[in-house]
PANU-722356 format. One record per residue (C-alpha): x, y, z. Coordinates in steps of 0.2 Angstrom, whole numbers, padded with zeros to 4 digits, always signed. Example, Ala and Ser with C-alpha at 12.3 -4.5 7.8 and 13.67 -1.06 7.14 Angstrom:
<rs>
+0062-0022+0039/+0068-0005+0036/
</rs>
This chain:
<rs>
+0389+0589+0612/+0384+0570+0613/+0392+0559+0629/+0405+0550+0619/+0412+0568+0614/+0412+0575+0633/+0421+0562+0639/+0434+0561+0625/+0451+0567+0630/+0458+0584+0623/+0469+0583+0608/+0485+0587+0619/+0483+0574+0630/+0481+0561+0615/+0503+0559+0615/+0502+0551+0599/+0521+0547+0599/+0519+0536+0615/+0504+0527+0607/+0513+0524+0592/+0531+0521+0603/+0521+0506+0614/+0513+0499+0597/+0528+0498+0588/+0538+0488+0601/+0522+0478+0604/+0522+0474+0585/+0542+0468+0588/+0537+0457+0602/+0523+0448+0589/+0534+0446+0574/+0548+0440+0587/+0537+0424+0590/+0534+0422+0571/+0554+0421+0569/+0558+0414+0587/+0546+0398+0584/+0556+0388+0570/+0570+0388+0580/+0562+0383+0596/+0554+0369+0585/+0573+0363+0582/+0576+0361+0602/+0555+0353+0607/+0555+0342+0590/+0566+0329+0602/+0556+0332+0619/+0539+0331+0613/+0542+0317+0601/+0534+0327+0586/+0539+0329+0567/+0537+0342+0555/+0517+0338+0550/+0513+0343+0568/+0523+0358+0566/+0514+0362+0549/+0498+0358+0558/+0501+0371+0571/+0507+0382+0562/+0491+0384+0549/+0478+0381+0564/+0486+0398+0572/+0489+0407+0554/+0468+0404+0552/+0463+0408+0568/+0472+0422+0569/+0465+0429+0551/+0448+0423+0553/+0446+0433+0569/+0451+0450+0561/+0434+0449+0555/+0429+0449+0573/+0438+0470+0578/+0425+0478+0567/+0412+0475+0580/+0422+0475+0593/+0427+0493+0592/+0412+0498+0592/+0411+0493+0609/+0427+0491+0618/+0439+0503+0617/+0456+0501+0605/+0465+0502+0619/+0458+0489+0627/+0460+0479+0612/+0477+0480+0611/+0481+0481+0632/+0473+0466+0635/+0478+0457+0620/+0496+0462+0625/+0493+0455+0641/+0487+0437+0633/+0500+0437+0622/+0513+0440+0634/+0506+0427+0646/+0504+0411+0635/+0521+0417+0629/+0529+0415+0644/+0520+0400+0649/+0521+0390+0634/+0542+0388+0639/+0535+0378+0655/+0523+0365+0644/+0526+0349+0649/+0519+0341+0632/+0516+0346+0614/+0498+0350+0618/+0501+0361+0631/+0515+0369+0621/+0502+0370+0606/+0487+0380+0617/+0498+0392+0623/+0506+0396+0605/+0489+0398+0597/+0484+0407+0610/+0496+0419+0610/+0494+0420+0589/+0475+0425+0594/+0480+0436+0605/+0491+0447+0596/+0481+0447+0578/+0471+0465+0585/+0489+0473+0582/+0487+0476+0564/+0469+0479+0559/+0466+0490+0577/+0483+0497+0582/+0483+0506+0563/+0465+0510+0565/+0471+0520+0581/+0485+0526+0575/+0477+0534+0559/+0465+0543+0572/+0479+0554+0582/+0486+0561+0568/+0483+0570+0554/+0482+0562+0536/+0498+0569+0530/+0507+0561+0544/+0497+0545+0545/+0511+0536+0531/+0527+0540+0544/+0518+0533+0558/+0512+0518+0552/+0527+0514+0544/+0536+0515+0560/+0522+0503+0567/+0530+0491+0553/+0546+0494+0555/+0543+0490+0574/+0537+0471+0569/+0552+0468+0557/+0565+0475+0569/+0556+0459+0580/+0560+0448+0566/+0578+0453+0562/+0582+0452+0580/+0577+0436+0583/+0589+0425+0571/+0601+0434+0580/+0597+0436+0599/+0586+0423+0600/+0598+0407+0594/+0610+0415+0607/+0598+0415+0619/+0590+0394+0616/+0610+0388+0615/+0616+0398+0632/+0599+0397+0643/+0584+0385+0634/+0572+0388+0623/+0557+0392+0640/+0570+0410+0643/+0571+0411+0625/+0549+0413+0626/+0548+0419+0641/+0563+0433+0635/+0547+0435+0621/+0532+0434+0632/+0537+0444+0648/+0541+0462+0640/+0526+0460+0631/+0517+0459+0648/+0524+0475+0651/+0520+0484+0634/+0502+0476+0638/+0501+0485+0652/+0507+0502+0648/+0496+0503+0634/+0482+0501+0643/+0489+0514+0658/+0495+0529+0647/+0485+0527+0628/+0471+0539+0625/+0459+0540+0611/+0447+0552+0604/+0432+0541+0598/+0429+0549+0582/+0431+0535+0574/+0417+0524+0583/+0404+0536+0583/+0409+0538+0565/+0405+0519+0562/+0390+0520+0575/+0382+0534+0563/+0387+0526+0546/+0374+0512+0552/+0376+0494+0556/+0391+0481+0556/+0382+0474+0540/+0382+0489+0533/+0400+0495+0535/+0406+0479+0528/+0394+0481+0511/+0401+0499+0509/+0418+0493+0511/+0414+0482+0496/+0405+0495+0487/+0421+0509+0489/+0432+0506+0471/+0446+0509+0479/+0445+0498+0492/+0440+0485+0479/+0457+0492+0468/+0468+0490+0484/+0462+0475+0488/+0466+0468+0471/+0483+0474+0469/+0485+0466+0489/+0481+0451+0485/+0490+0447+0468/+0505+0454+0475/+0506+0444+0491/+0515+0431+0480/+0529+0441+0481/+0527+0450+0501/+0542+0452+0508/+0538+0445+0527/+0533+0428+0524/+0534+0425+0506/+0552+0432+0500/+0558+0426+0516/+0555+0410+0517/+0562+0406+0499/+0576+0415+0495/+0584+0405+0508/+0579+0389+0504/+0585+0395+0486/+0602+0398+0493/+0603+0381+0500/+0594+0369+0488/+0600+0378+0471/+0613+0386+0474/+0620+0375+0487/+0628+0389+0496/+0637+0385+0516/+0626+0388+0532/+0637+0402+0535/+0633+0411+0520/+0618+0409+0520/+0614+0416+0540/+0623+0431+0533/+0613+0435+0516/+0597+0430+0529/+0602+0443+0539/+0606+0457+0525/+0588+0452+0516/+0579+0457+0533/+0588+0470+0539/+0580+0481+0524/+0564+0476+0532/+0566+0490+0546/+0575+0506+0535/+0563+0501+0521/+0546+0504+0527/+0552+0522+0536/+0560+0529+0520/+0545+0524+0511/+0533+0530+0524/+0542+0547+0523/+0541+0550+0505/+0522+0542+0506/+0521+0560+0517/+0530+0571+0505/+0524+0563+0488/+0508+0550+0492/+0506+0532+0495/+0502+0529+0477/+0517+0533+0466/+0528+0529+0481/+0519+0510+0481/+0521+0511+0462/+0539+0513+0462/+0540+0501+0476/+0533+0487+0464/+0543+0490+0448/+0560+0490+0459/+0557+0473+0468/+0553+0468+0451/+0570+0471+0446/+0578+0465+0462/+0569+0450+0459/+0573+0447+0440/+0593+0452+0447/+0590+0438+0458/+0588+0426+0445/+0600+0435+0431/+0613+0431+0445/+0613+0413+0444/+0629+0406+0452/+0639+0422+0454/+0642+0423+0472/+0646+0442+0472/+0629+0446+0461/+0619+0436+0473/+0624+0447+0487/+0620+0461+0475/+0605+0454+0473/+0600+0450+0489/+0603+0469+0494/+0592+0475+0481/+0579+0463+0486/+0578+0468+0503/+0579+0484+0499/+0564+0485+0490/+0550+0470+0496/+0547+0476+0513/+0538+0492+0509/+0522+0485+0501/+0514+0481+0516/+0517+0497+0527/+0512+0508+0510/+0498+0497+0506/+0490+0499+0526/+0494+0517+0526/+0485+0519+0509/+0471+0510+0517/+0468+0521+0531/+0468+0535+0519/+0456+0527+0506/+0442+0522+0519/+0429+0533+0526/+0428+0534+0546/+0412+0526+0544/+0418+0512+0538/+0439+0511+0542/+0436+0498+0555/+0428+0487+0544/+0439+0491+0529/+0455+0486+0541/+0445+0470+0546/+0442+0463+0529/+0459+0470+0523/+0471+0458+0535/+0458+0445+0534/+0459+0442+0516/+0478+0444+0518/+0482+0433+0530/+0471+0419+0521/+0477+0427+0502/+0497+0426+0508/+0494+0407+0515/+0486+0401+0498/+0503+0410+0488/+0515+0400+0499/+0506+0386+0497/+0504+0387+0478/+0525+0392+0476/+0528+0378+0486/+0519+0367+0473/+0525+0376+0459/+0545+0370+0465/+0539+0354+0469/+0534+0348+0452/+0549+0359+0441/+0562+0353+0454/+0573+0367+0462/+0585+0371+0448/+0570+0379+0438/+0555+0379+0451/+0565+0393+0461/+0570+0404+0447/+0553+0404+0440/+0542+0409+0457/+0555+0422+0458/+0551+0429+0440/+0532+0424+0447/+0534+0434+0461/+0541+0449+0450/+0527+0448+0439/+0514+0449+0452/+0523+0466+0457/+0518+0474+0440/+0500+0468+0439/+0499+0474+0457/+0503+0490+0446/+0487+0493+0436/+0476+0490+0452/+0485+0504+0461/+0485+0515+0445/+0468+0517+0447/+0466+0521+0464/+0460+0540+0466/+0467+0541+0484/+0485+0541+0489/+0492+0556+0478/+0503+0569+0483/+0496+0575+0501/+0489+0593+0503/+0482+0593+0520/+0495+0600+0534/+0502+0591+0545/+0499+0600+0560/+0506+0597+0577/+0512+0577+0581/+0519+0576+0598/
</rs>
């Protein structure tokens, strides 16, 4: 038995459901940010004296630093710890949080928001690489769904707690409401998670950084997977879907405020229930024919979108059906992941995965935001939706012919 085995802790003291307990609400407090900072922008806009190119600005410098350096966990895990990682990242994230509410100038309030962006980025490629590790491969689909459910619950509890919060106290509580739990989370991660360290002497004996990333390329189903990804983030739920539908509502439709904050609402709060149903019949029946159906129902939801037209009642219906079926891409899609990468290589795999995502996802808003500029609303809308929609089904034929992700036969074994 080689060092790194001896000093790995026994499978019983591993408590996979705290780990996976701290990284879900860890994942809430990173979304939150997401959602809480267009509303904080409302209330600094007059402070700092800024407009909304500096927004924009800020906004993409933290989207690419914070998907560039996804790249960067591959070799880190090889010699810091996940836990570590994401401890220590909590802790950062938490920090600039909270102090970003005291900056006394859009500079400061900049650092401190990229900062924090940087700081929470390990949460996806290394929190579902750990939690793929504790548990058996029948399970992995669950728990990494709940992981996701985690962060949406963030985002659906910011439009409501967090304008409450900015009206009655200031936006520095509303960040500070953000940044100090996430201290805490920080900090219980790094006193209470465990890991076994399969995984990094797995990469240490598949070879080099260079050579994992190669492999990752060489792996058809990786290549498949991240194909269908990347044509079907124009049409991902957190960030794509949700940020157009409801300008949709507005500019085309020209529904009130008040309607609108309530359809919001009912389009995100099937981002939470979503990903768990999926992830549990992703256990019963495999990621692949759950993320096939997944596709060809938000492509329908989608095309009802549009069929709806005016008819207040079938937008509702509409809307229901849209977040009903958009969120789950993304859970299905990671656990799939997970479950088509090799050890050896699964740090790497994660690594490229939410790089290319974050920078595929920023190009499709910004092409869909062209698109409805030069058609105008009244048809630029309707036709990214069908767009959207279409992505979905050619998504399709790249997961078809992925060989991982069928009906599970391993057991599941005993997840405490």
């Amino acid at each position: 038995m080689d060092r790194a085995a001896a000093l790995a802790p026994a499978t019983d003291d591993l408590r996979p459901r705290v780990t996976l307990g701290l990284l879900a609400a860890q994942h809430g407090f990173i979304h939150a940010q997401t959602a809480l900072l267009p509303l904080v922008f409302i209330a600094v806009t007059p402070v700092f004296g800024i407009g909304v190119g500096e927004m924009g600005l800020l906004l993409a410098v933290g989207s690419i630093l914070s998907g560039v350096v996804q790249l960067a966990y591959a070799p880190l895990q090889r010699v810091v710890t996940r836990r570590s990682l994401l401890g220590v990242g909590g802790l950062v994230f938490g920090g600039a949080m909270a102090a970003t509410g005291l900056a006394a100038s859009w500079a400061a309030f900049s650092l401190g928001t990229i900062v924090a962006r940087v700081a929470g980025s390990p949460q996806h490629p290394v929190g579902n690489a750990l939690i793929a590790e504790q548990r058996p491969e029948r399970a992995r689909a669950a728990a990494i769904a709940v992981h996701i459910a985690g962060g949406n619950l963030g985002t659906v509890a910011v439009p409501l707690v967090g304008a409450w919060i900015i009206v009655s106290f200031g936006w520095p509580v509303a960040m500070a409401a953000v940044g100090i739990p996430a201290v805490v989370v920080g900090a219980l991660i790094l006193a209470t998670v465990r890991e076994t360290g399969d995984d990094r002497a797995a990469a240490l004996a598949h070879g080099s950084v260079r050579v994992a990333f190669a492999d990752v390329l060489r792996e058809p189903d990786l290549r498949r997977l991240f194909a269908a990804s990347s044509v079907a983030a124009a049409g991902r739920g957190i960030g794509v879907v949700s940020t157009f539908v409801p300008l949709y509502l507005a500019r085309t439709l020209d529904l009130d405020a008040g309607t609108i904050a309530l359809m919001y609402t009912l389009l995100l709060a099937g981002s939470v229930p979503g990903p768990l149903v999926a992830g549990w019949l992703a256990g019963r029946y495999g990621h692949r024919p759950v993320l096939v159906g997944s596709y060809v129902a938000g492509a329908a939801a989608l095309v009802l979108l549009v069929a709806a037209g005016d008819s207040v009642p079938l937008v509702w219906l509409a809307i229901g059906f849209v977040g009903a079926f958009v969120f789950e891409e993304a859970s299905l899609l990671q656990g799939l992941l997970v479950e088509a990468a090799p050890a050896g290589i699964r740090d790497a795999a994660n690594s490229t995965y939410f790089t290319l995502m974050f920078v595929v996802g920023a190009i499709w808003a910004a092409l869909l935001g062209v698109l409805v500029a030069a058609l105008g609303d009244a048809v630029g809308f309707p036709a990214i939706f069908l767009l959207m929609a279409a992505s979905y089904l050619v998504a399709i034929v790249f997961v078809a012919g992925i060989r991982s992700g069928g009906r599970p036969t391993a057991r599941i074994g005993a997840v405490r």
